[in-house]
Every structure is written in C-alpha cells, then in structure tokens.
C-alpha positions as CSV (number, residue, x, y, z in Angstrom):
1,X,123.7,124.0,72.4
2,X,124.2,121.3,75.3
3,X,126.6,119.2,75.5
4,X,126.4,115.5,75.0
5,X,127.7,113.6,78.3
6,X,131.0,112.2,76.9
7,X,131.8,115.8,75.5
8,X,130.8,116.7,79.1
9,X,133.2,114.5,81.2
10,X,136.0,115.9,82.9
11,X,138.4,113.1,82.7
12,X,139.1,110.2,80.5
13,X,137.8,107.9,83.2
14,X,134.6,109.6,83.4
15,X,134.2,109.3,79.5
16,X,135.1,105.2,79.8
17,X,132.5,104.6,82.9
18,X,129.9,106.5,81.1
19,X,130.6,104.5,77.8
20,X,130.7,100.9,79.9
21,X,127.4,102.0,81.6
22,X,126.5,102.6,78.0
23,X,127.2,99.4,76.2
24,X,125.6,98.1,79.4
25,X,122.5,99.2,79.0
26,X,122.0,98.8,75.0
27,X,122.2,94.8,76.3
28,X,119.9,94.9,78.6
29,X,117.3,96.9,76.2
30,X,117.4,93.7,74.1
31,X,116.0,91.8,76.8
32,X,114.0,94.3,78.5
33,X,110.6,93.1,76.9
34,X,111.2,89.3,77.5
35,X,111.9,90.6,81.6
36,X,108.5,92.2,81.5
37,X,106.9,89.6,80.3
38,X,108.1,87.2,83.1
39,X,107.2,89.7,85.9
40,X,104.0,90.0,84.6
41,X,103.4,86.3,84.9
42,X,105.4,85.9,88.1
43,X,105.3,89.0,90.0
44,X,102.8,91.8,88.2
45,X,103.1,93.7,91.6
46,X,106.7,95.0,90.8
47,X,108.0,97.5,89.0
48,X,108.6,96.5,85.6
49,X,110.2,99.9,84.3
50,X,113.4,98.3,84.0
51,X,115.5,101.3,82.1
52,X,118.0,102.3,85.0
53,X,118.1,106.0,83.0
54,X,115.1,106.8,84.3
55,X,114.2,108.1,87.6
56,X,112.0,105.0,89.6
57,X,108.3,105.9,90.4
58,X,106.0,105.3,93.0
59,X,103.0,104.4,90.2
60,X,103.5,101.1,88.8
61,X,101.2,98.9,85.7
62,X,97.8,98.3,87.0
63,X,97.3,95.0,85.0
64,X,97.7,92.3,87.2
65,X,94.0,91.8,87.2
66,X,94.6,90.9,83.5
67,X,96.6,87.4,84.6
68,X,94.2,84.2,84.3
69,X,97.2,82.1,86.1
70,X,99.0,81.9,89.1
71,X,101.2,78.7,88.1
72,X,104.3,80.7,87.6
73,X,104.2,82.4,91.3
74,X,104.1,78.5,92.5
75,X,106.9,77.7,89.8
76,X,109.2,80.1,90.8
77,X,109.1,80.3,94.6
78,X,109.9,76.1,94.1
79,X,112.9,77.1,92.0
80,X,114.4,79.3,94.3
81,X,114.0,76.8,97.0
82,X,115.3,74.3,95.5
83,X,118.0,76.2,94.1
84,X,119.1,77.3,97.9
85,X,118.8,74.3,99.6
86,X,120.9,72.4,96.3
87,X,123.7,74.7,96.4
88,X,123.3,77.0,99.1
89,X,122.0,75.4,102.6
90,X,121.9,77.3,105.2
91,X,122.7,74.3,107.3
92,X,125.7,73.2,105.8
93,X,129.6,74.5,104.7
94,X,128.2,74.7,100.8
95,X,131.6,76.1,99.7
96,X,135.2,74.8,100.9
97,X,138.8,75.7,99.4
98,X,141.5,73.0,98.1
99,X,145.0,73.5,96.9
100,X,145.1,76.2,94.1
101,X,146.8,75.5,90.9
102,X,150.7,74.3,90.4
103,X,151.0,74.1,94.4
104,X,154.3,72.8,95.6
105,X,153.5,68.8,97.0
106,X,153.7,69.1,100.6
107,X,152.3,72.8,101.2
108,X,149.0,72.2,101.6
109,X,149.2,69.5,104.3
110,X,150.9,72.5,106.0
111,X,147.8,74.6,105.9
112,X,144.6,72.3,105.6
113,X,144.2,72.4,109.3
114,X,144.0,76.4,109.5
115,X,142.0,76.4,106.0
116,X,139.4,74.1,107.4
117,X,139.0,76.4,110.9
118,X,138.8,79.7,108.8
119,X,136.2,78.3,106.5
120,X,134.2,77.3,109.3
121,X,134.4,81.0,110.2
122,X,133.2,82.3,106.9
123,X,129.9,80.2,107.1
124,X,129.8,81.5,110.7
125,X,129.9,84.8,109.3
126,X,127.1,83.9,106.9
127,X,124.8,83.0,109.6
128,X,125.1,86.0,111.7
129,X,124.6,88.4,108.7
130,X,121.7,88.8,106.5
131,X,122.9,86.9,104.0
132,X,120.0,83.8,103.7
133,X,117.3,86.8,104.2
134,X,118.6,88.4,101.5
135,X,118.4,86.0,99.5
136,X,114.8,85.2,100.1
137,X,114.0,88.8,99.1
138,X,116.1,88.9,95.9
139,X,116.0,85.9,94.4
140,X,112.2,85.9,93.8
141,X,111.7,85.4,90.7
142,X,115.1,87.1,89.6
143,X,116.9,83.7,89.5
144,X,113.9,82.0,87.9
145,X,114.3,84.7,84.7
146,X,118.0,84.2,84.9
147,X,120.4,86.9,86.8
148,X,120.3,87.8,90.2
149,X,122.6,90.0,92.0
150,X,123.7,91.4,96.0
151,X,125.7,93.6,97.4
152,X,127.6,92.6,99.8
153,X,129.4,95.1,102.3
154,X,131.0,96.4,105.6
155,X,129.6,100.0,106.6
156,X,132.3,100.7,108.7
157,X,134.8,98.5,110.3
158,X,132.2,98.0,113.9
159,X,129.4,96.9,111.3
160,X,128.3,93.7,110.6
161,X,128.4,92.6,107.4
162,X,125.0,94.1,105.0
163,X,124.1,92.1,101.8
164,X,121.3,94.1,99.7
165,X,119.4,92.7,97.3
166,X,120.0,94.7,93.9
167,X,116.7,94.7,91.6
168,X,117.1,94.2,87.6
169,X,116.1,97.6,87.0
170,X,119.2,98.7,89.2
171,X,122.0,96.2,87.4
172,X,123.7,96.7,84.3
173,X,125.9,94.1,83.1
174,X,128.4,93.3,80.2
175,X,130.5,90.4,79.3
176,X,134.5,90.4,79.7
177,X,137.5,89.0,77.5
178,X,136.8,85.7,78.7
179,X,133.0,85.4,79.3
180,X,132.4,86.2,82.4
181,X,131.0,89.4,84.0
182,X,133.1,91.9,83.6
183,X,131.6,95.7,83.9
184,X,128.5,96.1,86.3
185,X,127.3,98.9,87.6
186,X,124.7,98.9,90.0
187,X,122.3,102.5,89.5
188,X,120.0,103.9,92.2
189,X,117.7,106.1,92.0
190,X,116.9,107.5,96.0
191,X,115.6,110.4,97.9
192,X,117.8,113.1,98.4
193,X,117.8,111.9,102.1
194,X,119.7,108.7,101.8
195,X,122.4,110.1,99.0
196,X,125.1,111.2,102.4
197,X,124.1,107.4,103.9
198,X,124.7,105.5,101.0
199,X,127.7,107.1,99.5
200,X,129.6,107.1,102.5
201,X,131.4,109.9,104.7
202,X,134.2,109.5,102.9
203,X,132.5,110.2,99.0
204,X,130.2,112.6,100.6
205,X,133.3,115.0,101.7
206,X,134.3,114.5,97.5
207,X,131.1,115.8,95.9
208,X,131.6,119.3,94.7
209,X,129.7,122.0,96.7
210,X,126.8,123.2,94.4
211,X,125.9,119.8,93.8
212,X,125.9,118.9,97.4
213,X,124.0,122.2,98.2
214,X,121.5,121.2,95.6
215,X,121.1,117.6,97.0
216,X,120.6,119.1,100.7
217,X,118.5,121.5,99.5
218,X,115.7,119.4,98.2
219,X,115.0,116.6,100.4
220,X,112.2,115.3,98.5
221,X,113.7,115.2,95.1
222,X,115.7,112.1,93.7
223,X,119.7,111.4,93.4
224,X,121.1,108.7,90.9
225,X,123.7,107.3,92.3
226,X,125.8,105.2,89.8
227,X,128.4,102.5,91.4
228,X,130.5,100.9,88.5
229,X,133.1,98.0,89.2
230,X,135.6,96.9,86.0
231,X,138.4,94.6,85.9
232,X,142.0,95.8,85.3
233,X,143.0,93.4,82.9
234,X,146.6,95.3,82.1
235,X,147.2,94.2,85.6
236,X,148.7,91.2,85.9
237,X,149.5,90.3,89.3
238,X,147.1,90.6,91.6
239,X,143.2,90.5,90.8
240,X,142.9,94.1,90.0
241,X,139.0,96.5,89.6
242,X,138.2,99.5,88.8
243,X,135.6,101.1,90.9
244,X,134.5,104.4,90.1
245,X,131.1,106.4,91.7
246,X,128.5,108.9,90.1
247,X,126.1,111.2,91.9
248,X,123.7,113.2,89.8
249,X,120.1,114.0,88.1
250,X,121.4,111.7,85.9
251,X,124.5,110.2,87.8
252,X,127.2,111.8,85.3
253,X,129.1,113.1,87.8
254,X,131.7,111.1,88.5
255,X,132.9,111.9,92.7
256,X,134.7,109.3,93.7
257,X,137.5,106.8,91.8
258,X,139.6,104.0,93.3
259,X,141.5,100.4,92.3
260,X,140.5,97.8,94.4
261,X,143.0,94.4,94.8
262,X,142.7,91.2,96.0
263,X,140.4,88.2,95.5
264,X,136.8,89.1,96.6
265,X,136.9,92.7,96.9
266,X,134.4,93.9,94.3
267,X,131.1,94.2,96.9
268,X,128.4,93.9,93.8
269,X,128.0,90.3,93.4
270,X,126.2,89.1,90.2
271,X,125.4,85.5,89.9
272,X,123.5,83.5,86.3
273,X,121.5,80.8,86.0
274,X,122.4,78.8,82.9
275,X,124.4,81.2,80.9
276,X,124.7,81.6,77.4
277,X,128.2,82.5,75.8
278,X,127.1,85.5,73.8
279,X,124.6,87.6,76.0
280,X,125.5,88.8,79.8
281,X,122.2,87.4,81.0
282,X,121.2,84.3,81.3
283,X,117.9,81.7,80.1
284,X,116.7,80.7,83.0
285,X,113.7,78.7,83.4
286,X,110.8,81.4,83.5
287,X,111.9,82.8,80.1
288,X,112.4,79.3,78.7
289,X,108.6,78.6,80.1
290,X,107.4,82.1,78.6
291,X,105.7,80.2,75.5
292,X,103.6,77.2,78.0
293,X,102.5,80.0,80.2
294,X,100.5,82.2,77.5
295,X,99.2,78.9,76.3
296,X,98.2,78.3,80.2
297,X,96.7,81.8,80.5
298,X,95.0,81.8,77.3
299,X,93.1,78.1,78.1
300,X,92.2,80.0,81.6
301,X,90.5,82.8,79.7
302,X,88.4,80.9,77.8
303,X,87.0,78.4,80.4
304,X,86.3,81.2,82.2
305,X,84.4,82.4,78.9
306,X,82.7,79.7,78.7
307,X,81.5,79.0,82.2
308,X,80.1,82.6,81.7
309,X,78.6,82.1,78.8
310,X,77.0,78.8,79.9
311,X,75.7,80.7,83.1
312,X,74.3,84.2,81.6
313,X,73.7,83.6,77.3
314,X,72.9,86.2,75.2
315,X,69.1,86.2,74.1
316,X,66.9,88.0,71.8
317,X,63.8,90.4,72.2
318,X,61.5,92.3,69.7
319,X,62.4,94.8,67.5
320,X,62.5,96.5,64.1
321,X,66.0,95.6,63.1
322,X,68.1,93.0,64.2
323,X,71.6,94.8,66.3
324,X,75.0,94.7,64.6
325,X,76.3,91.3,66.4
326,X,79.8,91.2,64.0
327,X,81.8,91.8,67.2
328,X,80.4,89.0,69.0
329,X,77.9,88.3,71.7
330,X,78.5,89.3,75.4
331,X,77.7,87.7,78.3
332,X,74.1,88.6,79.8
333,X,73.2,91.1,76.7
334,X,69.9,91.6,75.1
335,X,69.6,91.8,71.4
336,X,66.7,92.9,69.4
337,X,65.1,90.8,66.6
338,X,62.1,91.5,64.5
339,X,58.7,91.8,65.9
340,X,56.2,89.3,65.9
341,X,58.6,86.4,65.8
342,X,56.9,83.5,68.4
343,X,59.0,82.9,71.4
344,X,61.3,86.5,70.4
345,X,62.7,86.7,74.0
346,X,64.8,83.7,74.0
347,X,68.3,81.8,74.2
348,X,70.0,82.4,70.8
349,X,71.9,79.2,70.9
350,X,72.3,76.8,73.4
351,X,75.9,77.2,74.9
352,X,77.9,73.9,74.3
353,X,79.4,72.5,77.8
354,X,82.6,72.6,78.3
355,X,84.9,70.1,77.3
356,X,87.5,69.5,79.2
357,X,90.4,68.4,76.3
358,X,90.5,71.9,75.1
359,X,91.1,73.1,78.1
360,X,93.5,70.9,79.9
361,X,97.0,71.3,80.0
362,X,98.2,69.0,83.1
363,X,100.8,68.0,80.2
364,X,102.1,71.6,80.0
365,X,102.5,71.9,83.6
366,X,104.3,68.5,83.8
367,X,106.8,70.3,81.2
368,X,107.2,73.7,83.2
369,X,107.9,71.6,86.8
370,X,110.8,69.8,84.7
371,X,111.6,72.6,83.4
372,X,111.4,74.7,86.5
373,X,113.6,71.1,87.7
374,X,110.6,70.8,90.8
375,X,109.1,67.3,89.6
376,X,109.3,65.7,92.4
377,X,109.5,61.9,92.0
378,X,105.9,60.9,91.7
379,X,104.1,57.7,91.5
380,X,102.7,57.0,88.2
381,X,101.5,53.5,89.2
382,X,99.4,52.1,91.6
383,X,102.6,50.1,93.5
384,X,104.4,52.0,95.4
385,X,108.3,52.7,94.0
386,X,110.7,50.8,96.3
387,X,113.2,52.8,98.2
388,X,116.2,52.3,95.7
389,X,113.9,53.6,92.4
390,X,112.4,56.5,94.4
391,X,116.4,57.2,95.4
392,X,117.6,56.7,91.5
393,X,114.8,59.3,90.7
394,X,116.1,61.3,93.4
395,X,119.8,61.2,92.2
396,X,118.7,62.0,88.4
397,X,116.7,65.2,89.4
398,X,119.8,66.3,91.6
399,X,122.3,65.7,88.2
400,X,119.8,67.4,85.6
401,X,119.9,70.7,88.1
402,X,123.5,70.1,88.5
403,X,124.3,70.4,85.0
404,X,123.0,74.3,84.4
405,X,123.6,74.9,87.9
406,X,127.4,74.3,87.7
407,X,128.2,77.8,86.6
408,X,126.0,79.5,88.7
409,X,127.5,77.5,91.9
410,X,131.0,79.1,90.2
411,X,129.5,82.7,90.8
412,X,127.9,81.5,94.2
413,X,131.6,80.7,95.4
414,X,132.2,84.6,94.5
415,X,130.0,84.9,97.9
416,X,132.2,82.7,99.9
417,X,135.7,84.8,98.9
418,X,133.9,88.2,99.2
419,X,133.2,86.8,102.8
420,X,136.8,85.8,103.0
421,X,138.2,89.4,101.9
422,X,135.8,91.3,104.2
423,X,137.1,88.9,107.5
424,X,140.4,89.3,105.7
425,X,140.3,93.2,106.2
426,X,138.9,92.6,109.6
427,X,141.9,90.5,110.9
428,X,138.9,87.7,111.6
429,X,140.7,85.4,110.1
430,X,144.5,85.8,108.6
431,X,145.9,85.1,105.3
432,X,147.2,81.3,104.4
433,X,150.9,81.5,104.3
434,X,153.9,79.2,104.2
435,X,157.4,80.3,104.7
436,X,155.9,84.1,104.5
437,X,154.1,83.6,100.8
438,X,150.4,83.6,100.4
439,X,149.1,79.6,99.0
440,X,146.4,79.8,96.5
441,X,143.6,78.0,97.2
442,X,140.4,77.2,94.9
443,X,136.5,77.1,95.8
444,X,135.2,73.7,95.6
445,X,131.4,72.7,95.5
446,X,131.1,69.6,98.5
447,X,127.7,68.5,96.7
448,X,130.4,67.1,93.6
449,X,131.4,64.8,96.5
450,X,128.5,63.1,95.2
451,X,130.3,61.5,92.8
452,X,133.1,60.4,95.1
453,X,130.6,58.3,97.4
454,X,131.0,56.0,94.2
455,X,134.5,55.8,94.4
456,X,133.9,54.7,97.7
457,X,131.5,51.9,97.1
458,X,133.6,50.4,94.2
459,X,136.7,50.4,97.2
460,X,134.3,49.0,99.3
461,X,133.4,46.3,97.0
462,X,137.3,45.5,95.6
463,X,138.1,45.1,99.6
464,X,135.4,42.7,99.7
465,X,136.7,40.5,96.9
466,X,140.4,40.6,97.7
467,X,139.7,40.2,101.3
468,X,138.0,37.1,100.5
469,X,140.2,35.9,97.9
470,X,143.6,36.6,99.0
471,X,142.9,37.0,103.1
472,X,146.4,37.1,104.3
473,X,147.8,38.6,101.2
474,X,145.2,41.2,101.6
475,X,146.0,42.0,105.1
476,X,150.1,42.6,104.7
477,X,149.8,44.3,102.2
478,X,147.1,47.0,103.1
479,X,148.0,50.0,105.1
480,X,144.9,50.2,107.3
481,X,145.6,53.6,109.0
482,X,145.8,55.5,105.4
483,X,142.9,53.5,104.3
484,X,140.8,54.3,107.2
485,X,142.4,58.1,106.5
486,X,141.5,58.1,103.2
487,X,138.0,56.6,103.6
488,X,136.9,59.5,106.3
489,X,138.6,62.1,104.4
490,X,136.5,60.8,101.2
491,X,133.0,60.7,102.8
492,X,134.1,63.9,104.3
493,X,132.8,62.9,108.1
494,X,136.2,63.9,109.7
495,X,134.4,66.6,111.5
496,X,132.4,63.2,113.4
497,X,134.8,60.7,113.3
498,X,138.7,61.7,114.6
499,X,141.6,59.5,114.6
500,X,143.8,58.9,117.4
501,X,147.2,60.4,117.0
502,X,150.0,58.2,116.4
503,X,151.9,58.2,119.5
504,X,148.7,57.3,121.7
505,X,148.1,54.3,119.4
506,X,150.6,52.4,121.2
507,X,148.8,53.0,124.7
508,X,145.2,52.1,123.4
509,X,147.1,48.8,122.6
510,X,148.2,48.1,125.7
511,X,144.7,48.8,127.0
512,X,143.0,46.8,124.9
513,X,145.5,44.3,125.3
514,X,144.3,44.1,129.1
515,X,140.7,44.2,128.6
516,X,141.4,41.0,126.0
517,X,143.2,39.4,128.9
518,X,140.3,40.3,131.9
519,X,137.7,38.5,129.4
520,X,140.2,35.2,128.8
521,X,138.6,32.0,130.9
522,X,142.1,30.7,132.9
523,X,143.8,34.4,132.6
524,X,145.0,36.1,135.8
525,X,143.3,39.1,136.0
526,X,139.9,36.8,135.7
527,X,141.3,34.7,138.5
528,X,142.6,36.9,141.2
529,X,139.1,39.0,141.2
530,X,136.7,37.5,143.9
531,X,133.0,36.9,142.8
532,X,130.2,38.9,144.4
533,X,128.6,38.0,147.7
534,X,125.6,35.5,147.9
C-alpha cells in the first residue's frame, strides 16, 4: 500500500511545507473557477489549468473563438497602465524611506543625506534591470483579476539583478497572523533541462543521486520544482523566513532548507489589488466586472444573430409533412411544408430589424471604465470644461484609485527593500548607521505628497494675509531661511532648487551689496566708471 506524502516525509519540516503548500492550494481551488472565467474574457490564449499539482501542458482550451467581446482585453491593458504610471513610474523615485518608528530626535538629520543618495541608487538599480519589462509581461491581466507576483533575484554575485514574472497557476498563497501574506510558494513545472539552472549549483550538489540520475537521464520529461518562503514568527528580532526547496515528479522531495534574515530578503514578491481581510486573493476589477461582461457578450451574440438572420431567413419549400422546427430555425435552412400550398418556397416571417435599445450597453461600459478606474474625464456638454474642472476631475479619479490602491502601493514598497537587501549584500550601497546601530527607516509613497501641496497653499495664503495685515510684525517675527527650508522640502523640489550654505550667505551679501551700490544714481562705483566712446 503507498504511502500518503506526509507519512512519506523525512523530517518534520518536510511534513509542515507540504501541509502549507496544502492549505495553500485548497484556497486557491475556491477561486479557481472565477480565475478562468476572467482569462477567458481577457486572455483566452493562456493557459487556464490553474492547479499547480499538475504537470503544465503544451495543449491549452480552444474556445477563444467562443468570445463575442473584446472590451475586457482594452479594459485591462488600461488598468495596468494606469496602475504603473500611478504608483510605479518608471520616470520617477515612486518609493522613498523616512525615519522609522520611536527614532531618537536628531538621528535622522544625521542620515537623510546618505538615505536620499542610496535611494537614488535603488531606482538606478531598477532601471538597469528588467524590472519595468517584467512588469509589462506579468501584470496583464494578473493585476486586473487581483494578485500578481515576481521574483526578484541575484544569480550569482557578477549578475545583474533578474525579476520573473510568476503566473497564477505557479503561486500559491495563504494569509498570516496578521493579514498579510504569509506562506507562498511559487511551483514550476520545467523540462528536465533547466531543473540544474534553476535550482542553483549549490541545491543541485544536495539532490540525492537517484533522483538526480533520474532527472539527467530523461531530458524531455518534466521536474516540479517547489520554492516555499514562511515567516518565523517565534523570532522576534530580526525579520526572520523560512525558505525551504522541493524537486520531484511531484516536488515532495524536499533538497534544500534555509532561514533567511533581514528586511527584503524573501525573492518571491506577491503584491494585491484591493484586498479583502478573509481570502489571500484579492477582488480586483476584472472579477468585480465578471457580471457586465457576460451581459456584454451575451448582447454581442444576439446582434450578431440577428444581422444573420435578417441577411439569410429560413424559408419554406413543398412537402408531405411539415419538419420538426421545436429547436428553432437556423440561419439559411430550408424547411418543407405541404404540397400545393401557393407561393410554398418563401420567407417564413419577415425578420424584425434590429433595435438598437436591446442591444446597447454604452451604460455598462461607462460602469466597467469606472470600475476598471480608466474614465478619463470627458466632456458631457457641448462647452468645453475650463482648465480648473477638467483638473478637479483629474484629482478625483487619482483619490478613487488611491483608495484601493493604498495597500497594494504597501506590497509595491516590498519591491523597493528587496532592491535595497540585494545592493545591501552587494556592498552597492551600506547599511544606515549612527554611532554603530542600524536606524529604521519606513517606505513612504511621494504621490501622498499630494496632499501636502495643500498644506502648502493654505501657508501660502496665511503669509498673504499676515503679510498684509501685520507687515512689519510679520517680517521680525518670521524666520525666512526655515520657511524657505521648509517650503522646498514640502514640495519636495530640493533635488532643483539648493540653498546656499550658511557661511557663504554672508559673502553673497556683500556682493549683492555692491551690485545695489553700482546701480545707485550719485554712488561711486557709478561715478568713477567712464562712459563708452562716441
């Protein structure tokens, strides 16, 4: 009698990353029929066999002929753009770090400077890997259903840095303590070929010999091989995971184990799009939009029905009997009737035109663009909106994306430290330290700056009114250099405009001083220079 695979493993470990990958995958079950659904609608072409337990195919579901729609192709590939360039440009420092909780005052002005220069190294880092690429590939129309995930690694230390788009039929997910995501494991089904690439040199050396002689022996056959990361919550120090590798028919062979520390050191990256607090995965827009796109598709079939109908209609001819018709007539078809009726070979019934209310659904598509957060201010008059309404419109699309998008910017920040660790381990960049102690520092999103350009204009506006009221009140008791300080640093445009150190101030005085004097009718600079030659 065989075994079952728990009594089968060889250590405990083994036995608690097969039952994680386990629980895993009774989740994603429950939603495996809702993920088909949307890549039928958004992507037929892809595999949509999305059980990791089985081995991937080559032969995939022949039905995309069957789609009457191609709205949700359109609807998606908006989403993830607009997605990227909201919270992810390419063109600009998306992610920054500030002063991590209960920092000593003091400490971070220490360390700002060197935070600010390393950061600009991560994004550097971003650009010359395939990072945005990546993303183009794997975010299509993953993030539109809800969950995406990369993984995001160093080869070896003389490698740049690889991101890899992991597919929903590779990732399985569960939820932690605390409601984030906790176990994933990310399972691959490859050629025999690849199994000594991907693993490593270092995992290959640990596979036992018959199973590596099996693997080598059959180059054309398929290897699962199971990567599983888990946080160490008894560890209370450092951020602590699990991460534990399987190689196998059926990837229950466990070859490799390790703890990994340190912020950003778990390389699969999972990130979710409007969360819910009960479910790993996520209801993002094209599963929310599920119900108005079979309405959509269902309209298309039957104005495509009836323009058939109106071009080829059924007719009769002589006969004996009439045909059974309780099926229906079909497009084009003769049916017989009884003979010596006048005019037998005719029209049964003149097809009625098309009307276009049962068929329109501009409405429905006005729902899935706000849903899919891609309306676009529009004009729905004939005068033109004014520049400050088609800005208000502007700034209310940008909050209702904000809202959901807040927790997936928190997982998109996981990017930015993995980025950090991996320079980290490089000696790209060096650890924050004062006095010989790391500083904790925190991700921060500069798109909720947004908010602080208001700040801004009500200072603005106060410093208007004072200025005006109390003018020489005003001016001793404002400290213009911190204002001027704490205006750039607001509206974050130190990197264009630079104040002049302190002791320097005192020379551009004197400079300007002169200059004043030069331009001064009667002064003596103005006198003692000669006028130019007639």
């Amino acid at each position: 009698m065989a075994k079952s695979p728990k009594e089968a493993a060889t250590s405990p470990l083994e036995m608690e990353a097969r039952d994680r990958l386990e629980a895993a995958r009774a989740w994603k079950a429950q939603w495996e029929m809702d993920f088909r659904e949307c890549y039928f609608f958004a992507s037929p072409h892809r595999q949509r066999s999305l059980n990791s337990a089985s081995s991937a195919t080559i032969a995939r579901i022949q039905d995309a002929g069957e789609l009457n729609t191609d709205e949700a192709f359109i609807l998606c590939g908006d989403f993830v753009t607009e997605v990227v360039n909201a919270f992810m440009p390419e063109a600009k420092s998306w992610c920054e770090r500030g002063p991590g909780m209960d920092l000593p005052a003091g400490v971070w002005d220490k360390v700002k400077d060197q935070i600010k220069k390393d950061d600009a190294a991560i994004f550097n880092a971003m650009k010359a890997s395939n990072l945005y690429p990546e993303v183009a590939k794997g975010f299509y129309p993953d993030l539109s259903i809800g969950v995406v995930s990369l993984w995001i690694q160093r080869p070896h230390s003389a490698a740049a840095i690889v991101n890899s788009a992991v597919p929903l039929r590779e990732l399985e997910i569960n939820l932690g303590p605390y409601g984030e995501i906790d176990d994933r494991f990310a399972v691959r089904s490859t050629r025999n070929v690849h199994v000594r690439e991907l693993v490593g040199e270092e995992i290959w050396n640990k596979i036992k010999p018959d199973l590596k002689k099996e693997i080598e022996g059959s180059a054309k056959e398929r290897t699962q091989v199971i990567w599983g990361f888990w946080r160490r919550w008894e560890d209370k120090g450092d951020e602590c995971w699990q991460h534990v590798v399987m190689v196998g028919k059926t990837g229950n062979n466990l070859v490799h184990d390790v703890e990994i520390r340190g912020e950003g050191c778990c390389p699969l990256w999972v990130g979710r799009f409007n969360p819910t607090p009960d479910s790993p995965f996520a209801l993002g827009p094209l599963i929310q939009g599920l119900p108005s796109l079979r309405q959509i598709d269902e309209a298309e079939l039957m104005l495509q029905e009836n323009a058939e109908l109106s071009l080829r209609p059924p007719i009769t001819f002589p006969n004996t009997s009439f045909s059974n018709v309780e099926q229906g007539f079909e497009s084009g078809m003769g049916y017989p009737i009884e003979l010596g009726s006048q005019d037998a070979i005719k029209n049964i019934y003149e097809v009625p035109p098309a009307n276009p209310e049962n068929y329109a659904y501009e409405q429905k598509l006005k729902k899935l663009r706000k849903l899919f957060y891609v309306d676009l201010p529009e004009q729905t008059g004939d005068t033109p909106p004014t520049l400050g309404q088609w800005l208000d419109e502007m700034a209310r699309a940008q909050r209702r994306i904000g809202t959901p998008g807040l927790p997936f910017w928190r997982d998109l920040s996981q990017i930015f430290l993995r980025y950090k660790y991996l320079l980290e381990k490089s000696a790209a960049i060096q650890p924050v330290q004062v006095d010989g102690r790391n500083v904790a520092t925190l991700p921060r999103n500069p798109a909720q700056a947004a908010a602080q350009q208001q700040e801004l204009a009500e200072a603005a506006r106060t410093a208007q009114i004072c200025g005006s009221m109390f003018p020489e009140e005003w001016k001793i008791n404002m400290d213009g250099r911190d204002t001027i300080k704490n205006f750039i640093e607001k509206s974050r445009t130190g990197a264009v405009l630079t104040l002049r150190p302190i002791d320097k101030v005192k020379d551009a005085v004197d400079q300007m001083a002169k200059i004043a004097m030069t331009r001064t009718p009667g002064g003596v600079e103005e006198s003692a220079t000669p006028g130019p030659a007639a």
